[in-house]
N, C-alpha and C positions, 0 to 999 in steps of 0.2 A: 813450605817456605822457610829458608834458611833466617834466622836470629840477625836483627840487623835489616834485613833486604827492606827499600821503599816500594811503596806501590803507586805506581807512574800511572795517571789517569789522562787521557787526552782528551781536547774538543769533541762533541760530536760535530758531525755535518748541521746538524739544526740551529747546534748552539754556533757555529759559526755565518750562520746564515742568519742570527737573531741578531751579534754584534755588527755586521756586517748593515745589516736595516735600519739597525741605531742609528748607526754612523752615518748613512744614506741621509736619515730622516733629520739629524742635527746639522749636517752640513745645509740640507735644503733651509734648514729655520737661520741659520749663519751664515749663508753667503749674500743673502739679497742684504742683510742690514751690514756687512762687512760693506758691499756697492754701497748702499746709500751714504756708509761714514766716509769713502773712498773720493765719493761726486761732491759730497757736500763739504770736503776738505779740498777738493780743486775748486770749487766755488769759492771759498772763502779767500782761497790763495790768487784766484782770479780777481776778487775784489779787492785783496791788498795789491796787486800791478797796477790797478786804475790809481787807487786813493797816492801812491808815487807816480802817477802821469800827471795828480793833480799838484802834487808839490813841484815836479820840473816846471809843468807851465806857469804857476804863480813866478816859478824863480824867471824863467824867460819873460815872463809880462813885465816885472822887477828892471830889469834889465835893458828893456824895447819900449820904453814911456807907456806902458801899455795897451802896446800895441799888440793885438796878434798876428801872425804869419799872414804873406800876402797868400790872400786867393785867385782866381781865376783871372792871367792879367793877361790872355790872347797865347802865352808860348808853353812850353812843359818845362818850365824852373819855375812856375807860380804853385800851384798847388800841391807840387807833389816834394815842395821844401820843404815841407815842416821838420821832415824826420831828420835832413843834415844839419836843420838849424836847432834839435834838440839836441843832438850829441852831445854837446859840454853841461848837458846836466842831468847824464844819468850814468851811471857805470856799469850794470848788467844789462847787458842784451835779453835777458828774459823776461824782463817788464813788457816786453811788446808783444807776447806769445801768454794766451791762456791757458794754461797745464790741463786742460781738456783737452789740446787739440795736438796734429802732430806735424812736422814738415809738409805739406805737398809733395804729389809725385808729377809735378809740371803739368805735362801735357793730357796728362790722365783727368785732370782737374776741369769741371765746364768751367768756359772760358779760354783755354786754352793756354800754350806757351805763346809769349808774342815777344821777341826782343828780350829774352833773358825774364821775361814777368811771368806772374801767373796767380789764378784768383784763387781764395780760398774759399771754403764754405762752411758748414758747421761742423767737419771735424780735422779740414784740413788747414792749415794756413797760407797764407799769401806771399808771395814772391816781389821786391820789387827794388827795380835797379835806375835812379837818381843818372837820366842821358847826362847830366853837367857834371857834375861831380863822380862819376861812375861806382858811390859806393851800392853797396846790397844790405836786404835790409829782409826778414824773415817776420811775420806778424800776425795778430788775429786780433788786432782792434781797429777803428779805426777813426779819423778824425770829422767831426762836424762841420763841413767847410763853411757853414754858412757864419760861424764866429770870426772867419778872416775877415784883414782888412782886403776892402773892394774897391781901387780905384775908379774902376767904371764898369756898367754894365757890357757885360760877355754874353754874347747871343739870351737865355731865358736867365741866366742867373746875374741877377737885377741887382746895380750897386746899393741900393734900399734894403735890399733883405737882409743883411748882411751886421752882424752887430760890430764887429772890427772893437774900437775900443769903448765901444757907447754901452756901459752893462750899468747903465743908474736902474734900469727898469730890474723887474723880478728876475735875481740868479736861479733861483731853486727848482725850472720847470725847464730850464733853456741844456738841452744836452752838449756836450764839451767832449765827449770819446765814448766810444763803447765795443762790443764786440761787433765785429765788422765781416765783410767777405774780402773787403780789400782797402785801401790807407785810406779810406776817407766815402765820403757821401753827402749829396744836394738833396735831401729829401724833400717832396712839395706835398702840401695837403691834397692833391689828389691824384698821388700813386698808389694805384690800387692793388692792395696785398695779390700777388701772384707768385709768389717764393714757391720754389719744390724740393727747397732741402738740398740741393746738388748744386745752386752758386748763383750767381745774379744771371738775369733771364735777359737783360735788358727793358726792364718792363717799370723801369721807375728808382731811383738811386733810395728810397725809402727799401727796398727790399736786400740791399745790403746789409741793413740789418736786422732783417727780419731771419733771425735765427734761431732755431730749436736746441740752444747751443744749453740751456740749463733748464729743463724739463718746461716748456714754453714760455721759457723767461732769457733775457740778456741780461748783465751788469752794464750800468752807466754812469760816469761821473759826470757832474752837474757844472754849472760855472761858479756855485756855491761852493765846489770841494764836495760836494755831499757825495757818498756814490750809495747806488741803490738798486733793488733787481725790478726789472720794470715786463711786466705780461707783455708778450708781442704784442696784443690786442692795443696797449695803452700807446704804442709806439704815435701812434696817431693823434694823442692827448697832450703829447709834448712839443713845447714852441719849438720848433727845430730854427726857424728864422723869423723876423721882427712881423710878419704878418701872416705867419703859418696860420691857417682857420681849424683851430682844432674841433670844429662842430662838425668836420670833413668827420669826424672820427663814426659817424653813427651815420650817417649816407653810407660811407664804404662798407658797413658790417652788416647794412642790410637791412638794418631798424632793431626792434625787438627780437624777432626771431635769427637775427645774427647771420642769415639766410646765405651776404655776400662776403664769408671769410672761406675758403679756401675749405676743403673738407678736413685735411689735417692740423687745422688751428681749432674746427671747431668744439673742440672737447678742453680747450683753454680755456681759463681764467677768464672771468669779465674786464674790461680794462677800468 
């Protein structure tokens, strides 16, 4: 060996197959807590959209004697105005879309396309196009109609139920928005949980929000402002309207053994 010359050693095959398992073995231990910092920062960011639904509607109640948006009044300009008559108070269109979820692909979606609409489910969002004013509207919350005001009873949804501007009673149980399949929902104490995770079955406007949309939890803001993540299970625990019986909540689950929740809820949270 010439004076000077280095001696150049390579990997072996072993020792590459040693770094190579490392790597395997640390990426396995860092990616699920990368996901869960990933979910649990679209959650949070989910829940700052609501806690700004709650500032726009104070600001609209502010405005409208406090009044909320009319509901169900016989035509299709009643309940599905709310979102033209938010517009002057909010400026990003992203409030209305929880960053868990992503565009719909229309017709692919249950439910279907139907006139430009389409539902969403827990990972897709909702489509919806306002026949009077023809704007479009993209979203995955949606509203609690039984807060509107009710001029008169509409076939089952009873001008009674309806809190409209009467909120002396307890704000903090009564829901005001949350993750949704489509702009809104009549939930009655006794819709019985039949969700399958692919979009509203027809089986009871409570199961619009019955979504798997944050590990068997939704976000909900309250007529308190408060917003909070609430176990599908509880969905049944909360006044949706002025005589919701939430003792519906433990008939529907089947008693103690929880027997009548659907097989994929049953490894949920208690409510």
């Amino acid at each position: 060996m010439s004076i000077g010359s280095k001696s150049h050693r390579a990997f072996t095959l072993i020792e590459l197959l040693v770094v190579i398992a490392v790597i395997a073995v640390l990426m396995g231990i860092l990616l699920p807590s990368l996901n869960r910092a990933r979910q649990s920062a679209r959650a949070t960011a989910c829940s700052a959209n609501l806690r700004q639904w709650g500032i726009c509607w104070a600001m609209y109640l502010n405005d409208n004697d406090n009044k909320f948006t009319i509901g169900m009044d016989g035509n299709t300009g009643g309940y599905h105005s709310w979102m033209d008559r938010m517009v002057p108070y909010f400026k990003d269109d992203a409030i209305f879309t929880c960053p868990t979820t992503r565009r719909g692909p229309g017709e692919n979606v249950k439910g279907g396309l139907n006139q430009g609409t389409w539902w969403g489910n827990r990972d897709f969002q909702w489509h919806s196009v306002n026949s009077y004013t023809m704007r479009e509207f993209d979203g995955s919350y949606g509203l609690n109609y039984w807060i509107s005001t009710q001029p008169k009873d509409v076939g089952w949804r009873l001008a009674r139920y309806h809190y409209g501007n009467d909120l002396t009673r307890s704000r903090s149980n009564v829901p005001l928005f949350a993750d949704c399949t489509w702009i809104g929902g009549y939930p009655l104490d006794d819709n019985g949980p039949r969700y399958t995770e692919e979009g509203d079955d027809g089986s009871g406007e409570m199961n619009r929000f019955l979504l798997n949309r944050h590990h068997g939890n939704i976000n909900v803001i309250f007529l308190d402002s408060t917003v909070r993540t609430i176990g599908l299970k509880g969905l049944w625990a909360l006044k949706w309207h002025r005589e919701f019986d939430t003792r519906n909540c433990l008939t529907l689950a089947g008693g103690a053994e929880h027997s009548g929740w659907p097989e994929w809820m049953r490894g949920f949270k208690d409510y």
